[in-house]
N, C-alpha and C positions, 0 to 999 in steps of 0.2 A: 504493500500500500504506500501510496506518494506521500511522505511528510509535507504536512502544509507550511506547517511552521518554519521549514528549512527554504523553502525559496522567500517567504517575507523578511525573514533574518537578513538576505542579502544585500537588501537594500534599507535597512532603516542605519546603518551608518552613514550610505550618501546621502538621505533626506536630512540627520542630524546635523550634518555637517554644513548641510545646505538652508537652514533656518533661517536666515536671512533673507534668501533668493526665494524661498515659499512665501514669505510671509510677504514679499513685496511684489509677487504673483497673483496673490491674492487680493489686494489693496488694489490691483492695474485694473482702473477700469477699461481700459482698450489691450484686445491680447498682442498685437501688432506693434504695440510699444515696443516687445522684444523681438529684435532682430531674426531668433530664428523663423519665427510667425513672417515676419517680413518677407525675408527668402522665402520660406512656403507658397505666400499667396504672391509674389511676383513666381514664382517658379509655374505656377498654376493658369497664372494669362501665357506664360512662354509655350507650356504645352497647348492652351489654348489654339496660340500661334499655330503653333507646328502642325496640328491636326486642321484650322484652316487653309490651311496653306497645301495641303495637302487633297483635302479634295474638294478646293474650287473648281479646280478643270470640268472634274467628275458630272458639274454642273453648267460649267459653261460649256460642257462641248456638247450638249442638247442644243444649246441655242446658235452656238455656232454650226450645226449642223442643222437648223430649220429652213423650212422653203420659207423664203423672205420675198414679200413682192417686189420684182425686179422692172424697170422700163426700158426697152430695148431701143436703139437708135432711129427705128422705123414707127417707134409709139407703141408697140405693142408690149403689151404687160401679161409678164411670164411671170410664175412661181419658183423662182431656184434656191439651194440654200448659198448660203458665202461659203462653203467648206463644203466641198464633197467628198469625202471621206465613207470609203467603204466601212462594212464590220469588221476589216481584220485591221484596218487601219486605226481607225478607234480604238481598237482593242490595244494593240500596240501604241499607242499614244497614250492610253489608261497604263498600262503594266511598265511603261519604261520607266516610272521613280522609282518602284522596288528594284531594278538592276543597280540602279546607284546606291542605294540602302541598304543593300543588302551588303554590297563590301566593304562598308567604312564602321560598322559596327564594333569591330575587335582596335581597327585601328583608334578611331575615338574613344576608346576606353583606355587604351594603352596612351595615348595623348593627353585626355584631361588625367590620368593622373601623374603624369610628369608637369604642365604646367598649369595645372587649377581648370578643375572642371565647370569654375564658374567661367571663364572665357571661352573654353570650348562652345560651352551653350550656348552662349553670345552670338559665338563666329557665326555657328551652325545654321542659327535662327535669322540671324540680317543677313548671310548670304541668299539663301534660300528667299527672304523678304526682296531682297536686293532683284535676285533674277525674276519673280516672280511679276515686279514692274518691267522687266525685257520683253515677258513673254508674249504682248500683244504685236507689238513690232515683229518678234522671231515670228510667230504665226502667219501673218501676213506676208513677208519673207521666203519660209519654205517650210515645209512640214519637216524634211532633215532637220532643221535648227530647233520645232517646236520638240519632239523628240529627244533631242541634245539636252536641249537643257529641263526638260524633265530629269534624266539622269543626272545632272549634276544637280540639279535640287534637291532627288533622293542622296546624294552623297554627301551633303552640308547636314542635312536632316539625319542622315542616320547615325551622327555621332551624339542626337539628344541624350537619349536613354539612357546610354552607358555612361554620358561625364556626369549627368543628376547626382547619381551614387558616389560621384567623387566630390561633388559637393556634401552630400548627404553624411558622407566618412568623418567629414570634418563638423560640419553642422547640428550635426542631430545626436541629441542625447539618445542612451541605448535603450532607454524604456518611453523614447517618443516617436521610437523607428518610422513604424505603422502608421501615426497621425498624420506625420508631415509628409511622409511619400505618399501617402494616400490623396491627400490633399493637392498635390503637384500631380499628380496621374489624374485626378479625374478632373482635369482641366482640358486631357484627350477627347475625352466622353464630351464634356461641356462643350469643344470648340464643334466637334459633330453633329451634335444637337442644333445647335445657334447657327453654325456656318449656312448649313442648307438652307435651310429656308430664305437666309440676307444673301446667300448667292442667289435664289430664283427673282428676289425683288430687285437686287440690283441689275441683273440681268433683263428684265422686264422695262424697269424704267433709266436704266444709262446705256445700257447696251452691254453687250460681255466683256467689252475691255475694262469695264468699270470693278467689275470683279476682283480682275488680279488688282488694280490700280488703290482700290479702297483695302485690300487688304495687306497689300504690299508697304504700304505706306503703315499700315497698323502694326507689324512687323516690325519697322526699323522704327518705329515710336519706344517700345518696346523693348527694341535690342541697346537705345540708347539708355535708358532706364536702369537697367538690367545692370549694365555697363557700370554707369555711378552709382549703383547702390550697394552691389551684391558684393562682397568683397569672396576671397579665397576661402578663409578661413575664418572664425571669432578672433582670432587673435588677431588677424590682421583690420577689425574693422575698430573704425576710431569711433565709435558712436554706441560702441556697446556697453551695458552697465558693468561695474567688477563683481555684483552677483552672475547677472545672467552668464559671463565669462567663464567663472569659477566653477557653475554650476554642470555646465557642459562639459568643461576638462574633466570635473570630478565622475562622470558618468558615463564619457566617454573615453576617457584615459591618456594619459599622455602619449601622444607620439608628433613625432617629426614634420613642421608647415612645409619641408622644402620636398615637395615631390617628386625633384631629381635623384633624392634617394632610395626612392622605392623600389625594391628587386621582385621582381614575378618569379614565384615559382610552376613552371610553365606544366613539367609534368607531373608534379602533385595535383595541381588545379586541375587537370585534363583525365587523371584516373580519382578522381575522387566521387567518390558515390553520389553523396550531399549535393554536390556541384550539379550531379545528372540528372538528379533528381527535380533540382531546380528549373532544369533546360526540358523537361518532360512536361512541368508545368507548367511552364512557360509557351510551349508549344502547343498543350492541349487545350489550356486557354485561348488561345491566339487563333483557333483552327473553327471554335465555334463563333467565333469574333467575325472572322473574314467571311466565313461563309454567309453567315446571317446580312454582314454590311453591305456583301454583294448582291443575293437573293432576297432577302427582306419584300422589297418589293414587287420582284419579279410571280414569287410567292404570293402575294396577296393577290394580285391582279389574276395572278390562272386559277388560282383554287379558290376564292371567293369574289373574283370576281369587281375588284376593286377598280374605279377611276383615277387612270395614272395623276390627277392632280391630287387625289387620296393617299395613295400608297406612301410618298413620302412623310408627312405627318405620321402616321401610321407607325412607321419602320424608326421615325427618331424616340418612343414611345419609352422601345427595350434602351437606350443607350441615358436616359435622362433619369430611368429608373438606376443602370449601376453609375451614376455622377453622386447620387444620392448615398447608395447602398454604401461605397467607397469612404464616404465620411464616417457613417455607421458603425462598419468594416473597422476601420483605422481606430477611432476613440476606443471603442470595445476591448480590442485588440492591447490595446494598450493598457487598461482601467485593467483586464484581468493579469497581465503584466506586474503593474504596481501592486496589484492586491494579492501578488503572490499567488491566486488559488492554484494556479497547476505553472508547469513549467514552459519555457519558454518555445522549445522544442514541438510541446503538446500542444501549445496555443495556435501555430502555427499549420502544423498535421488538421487540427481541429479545422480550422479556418480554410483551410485549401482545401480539401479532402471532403469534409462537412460541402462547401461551395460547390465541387464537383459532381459529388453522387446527387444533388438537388437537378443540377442542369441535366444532370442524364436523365433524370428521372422527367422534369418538365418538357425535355426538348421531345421525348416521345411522345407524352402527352399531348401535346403539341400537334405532331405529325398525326394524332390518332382524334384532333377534336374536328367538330364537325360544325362548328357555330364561328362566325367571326370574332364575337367578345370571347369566347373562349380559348381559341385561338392565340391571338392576340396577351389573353391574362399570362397566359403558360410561357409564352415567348419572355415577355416582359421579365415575370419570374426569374425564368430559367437565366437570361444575361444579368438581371440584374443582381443575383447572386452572385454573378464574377465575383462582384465587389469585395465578400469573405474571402475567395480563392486569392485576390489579386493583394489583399492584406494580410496575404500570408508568404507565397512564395515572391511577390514582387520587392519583398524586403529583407528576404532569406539572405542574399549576396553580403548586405549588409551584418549580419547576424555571424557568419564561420570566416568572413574576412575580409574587414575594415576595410584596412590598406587597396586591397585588389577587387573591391567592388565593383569599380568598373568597369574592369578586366570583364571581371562575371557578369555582368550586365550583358555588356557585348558580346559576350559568347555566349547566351539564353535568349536574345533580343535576334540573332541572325540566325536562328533555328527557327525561332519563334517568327521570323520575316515568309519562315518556306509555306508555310500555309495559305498567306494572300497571293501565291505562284501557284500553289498545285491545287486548293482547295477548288476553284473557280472553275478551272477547268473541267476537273473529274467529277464536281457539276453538272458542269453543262454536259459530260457525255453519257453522264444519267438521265437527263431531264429530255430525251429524245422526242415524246411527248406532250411532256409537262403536266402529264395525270395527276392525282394527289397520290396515287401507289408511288410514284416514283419520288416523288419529294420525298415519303416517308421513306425511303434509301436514303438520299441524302440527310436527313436528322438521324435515323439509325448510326449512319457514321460517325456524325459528330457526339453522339452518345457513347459509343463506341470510343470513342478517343479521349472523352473529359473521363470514362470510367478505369482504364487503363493508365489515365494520369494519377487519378486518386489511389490506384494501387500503385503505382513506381513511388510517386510521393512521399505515401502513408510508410512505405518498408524501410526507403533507403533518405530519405530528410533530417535533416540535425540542424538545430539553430545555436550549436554550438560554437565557441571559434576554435577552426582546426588546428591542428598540432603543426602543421607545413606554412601557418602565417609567417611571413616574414615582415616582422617592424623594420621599421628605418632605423638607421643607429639616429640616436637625439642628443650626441655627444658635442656636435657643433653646433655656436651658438650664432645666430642673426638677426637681424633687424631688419623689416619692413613695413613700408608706410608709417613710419615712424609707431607702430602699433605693438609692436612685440618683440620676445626677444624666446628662441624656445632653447634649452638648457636641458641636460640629462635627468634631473632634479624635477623638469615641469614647466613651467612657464612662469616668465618674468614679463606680464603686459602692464604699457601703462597704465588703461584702463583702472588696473586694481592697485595703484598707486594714489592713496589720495594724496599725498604731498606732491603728487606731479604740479610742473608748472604748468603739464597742461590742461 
């Protein structure tokens, strides 16, 4: 039987220690007072970003490909669209960002955590912003170019995921893992939700350039923001209290601001269970994601019969339910954390596993209901459950190794990318019909797949930190931004000086 008392023991020296920083937690009436809240909710619009930015096209290229009335030289007025672009051309103009995304995943991990994954972010997000205002020109141009730099969009973008977690190593106390990455991930969901629909209005009443142009610009608002606020680490940021400082070190432990120190251990990371476990998760999550984001409405329209101006609303229904679920997920996760009742390891297993065998369960359901509000309920359900799954394993990295989180990200994040490559397809070469038998193959699969996750999960997951971490040495001491100095001993910031002059 699990002693209760031995995982509360563990943490009532860091809260005793930290009595000051509670108490003055407590007394704030704004939670954003503290810096890591700050980085949360700016971390939260970036992902917002990122998932806008992503699939605008998704939407402008309906309107770029409409019959638009045209008047020809001789007066007569023809229906053509400005872009004629076949289905395979489409289709290839849809799938070229994940080629770029897909290979900068491991590199952006191994990048933000050599020089601060808060600037990776950065880059990631205002390049992508940056080409995104190209895009209307490149279209125009050649379909070769609008192509091109789809791919290099996905290659700015796919280094998000993986530097978060090098911020988050720094950032995030160890029993507030869950809340804040929770809170920065379902800024995904939320830009998905909201994008669509301000893409079909801006598209409706500016025309489709207006798209990339209004979000592009929201982008680099954004990445300048980001820029000046978000610093590397606590240590490094001049703005932080000597509680909230102290409180973080204390919880997250000393180690090394300079990320040039960091050594990877490439093949303990690569045969470690925990790790593949993570990448399973990762994967099984991501596979009921793509399928549903791509078919969602294709699904409504053949099986009940939906009006394509319906479908959409419809299909953001499941994504607005896990933006919610996510916060839920995260606080919970964390509250059972604090309060000691089970382990940390358990909390996690619970949280994923618990997530998965619900979606296997609903998504059948699903395929086997027979009414549209029913339908619909199950769907909802079943994603927005992610949200336990996603508060479990999306902070697992975090949990068996600090240091190389990013690493881990990157290498769960480019597994996790094969799904919106293969899921769609093998799809569509189900859906030859488009009967409701045949769909229920497709949900059978993705059932199939969340329930095989919650078993790799559940056997081979630890939210331990493993034995093959490697810290940095924190033997050398430095100074940046005049903020800090990190020493073997711990940290010497000014912040927690109050006879600083400054």
């Amino acid at each position: 039987m699990v002693n209760r008392q031995h995982y509360s023991y563990n943490y009532a020296p860091l809260l005793s220690e930290n009595a000051d920083y509670i108490k003055e937690d407590r007394e704030s009436r704004c939670v954003f007072r503290h810096r890591r809240y700050l980085v949360a909710l700016l971390a939260f619009f970036g992902f917002f970003n990122v998932y806008a930015l992503r699939v605008n096209l998704s939407v402008a290229v309906v309107a770029m490909t409409e019959p638009i009335e045209t008047k020809l030289d001789n007066g007569t007025i023809v229906f053509v669209p400005e872009f004629d672009w076949s289905t395979q051309t489409k289709g290839l103009i849809l799938s070229s960002f994940f080629y770029g995304y897909l290979i900068t995943q491991l590199p952006g991990g191994w990048l933000a955590a050599k020089i601060g994954g808060n600037r990776v972010f950065a880059i990631g997000i205002g390049a992508t912003s940056l080409l995104t205002l190209l895009t209307p020109p490149l279209a125009y141009t050649s379909t070769a170019l609008l192509i091109a730099v789809r791919v290099v969009e996905g290659l700015f973008e796919g280094v998000t995921y993986p530097c978060i977690h090098a911020v988050w190593s720094r950032w995030a106390p160890s029993e507030e893992r869950a809340r804040l990455a929770t809170l920065a991930f379902s800024g995904s969901y939320a830009g998905t939700v909201v994008s669509m629909p301000v893409c079909s209005l801006l598209a409706k009443y500016t025309g489709w350039p207006g798209i990339f142009y209004v979000f592009g610009i929201c982008g680099l608002v954004w990445t300048t923001i980001w820029w000046l606020v978000v610093k590397e680490s606590p240590e490094k940021d001049p703005h932080i209290t000597p509680a909230e400082l102290k409180y973080i070190q204390d919880s997250r432990g000393t180690q090394a601001v300079d990320g040039s120190q960091i050594r990877h251990p490439w093949k303990a990371m690569l045969t470690s269970a925990p790790v593949w476990a993570i990448v399973m998760a990762h994967f099984s999550e991501n596979w009921g994601f793509y399928t549903l984001l791509t078919f969602l409405p294709t699904f409504m329209k053949d099986v009940f019969k939906f009006e394509t101006s319906q479908t959409g609303w419809v299909a953001a229904i499941p994504y607005l339910a896990m933006a919610i679920v996510l916060q839920v997920a995260g606080h919970l996760s964390d509250w059972l954390l604090r309060k000691g009742i089970i382990s940390r390891t358990n909390i996690r297993k619970l949280f994923n596993c618990g997530g998965f065998l619900a979606q296997t369960i609903f998504m059948v359901a699903a395929a086997y209901s027979s009414s549209v509000v029913g339908c619909v309920v199950f769907l909802t359900i079943a994603v927005g459950l992610g949200g336990f799954a996603w508060s479990g394993f999306s902070v697992n990295h975090l949990d068996i190794a600090p240091p190389h989180a990013s690493i881990l990200m990157g290498l769960s994040n480019t597994f996790a990318t094969l799904p919106g490559m293969v899921s769609p397809p093998l799809a569509g070469s189900i859906l030859q019909d488009n009967t409701a038998e045949e769909w229920r193959m497709v949900f059978f699969i993705s059932s199939a797949i969340y329930l095989i996750g919650a078993i790799v999960y559940g056997v081979f997951a630890s939210a331990e930190k493993q034995h093959w971490v490697i810290e940095a040495d924190c033997d050398a001491s430095f100074d940046t931004d005049g903020a800090s100095v990190t020493t073997a001993r711990g940290y010497d910031n000014k912040a927690m000086d109050n006879n600083s002059e400054m």
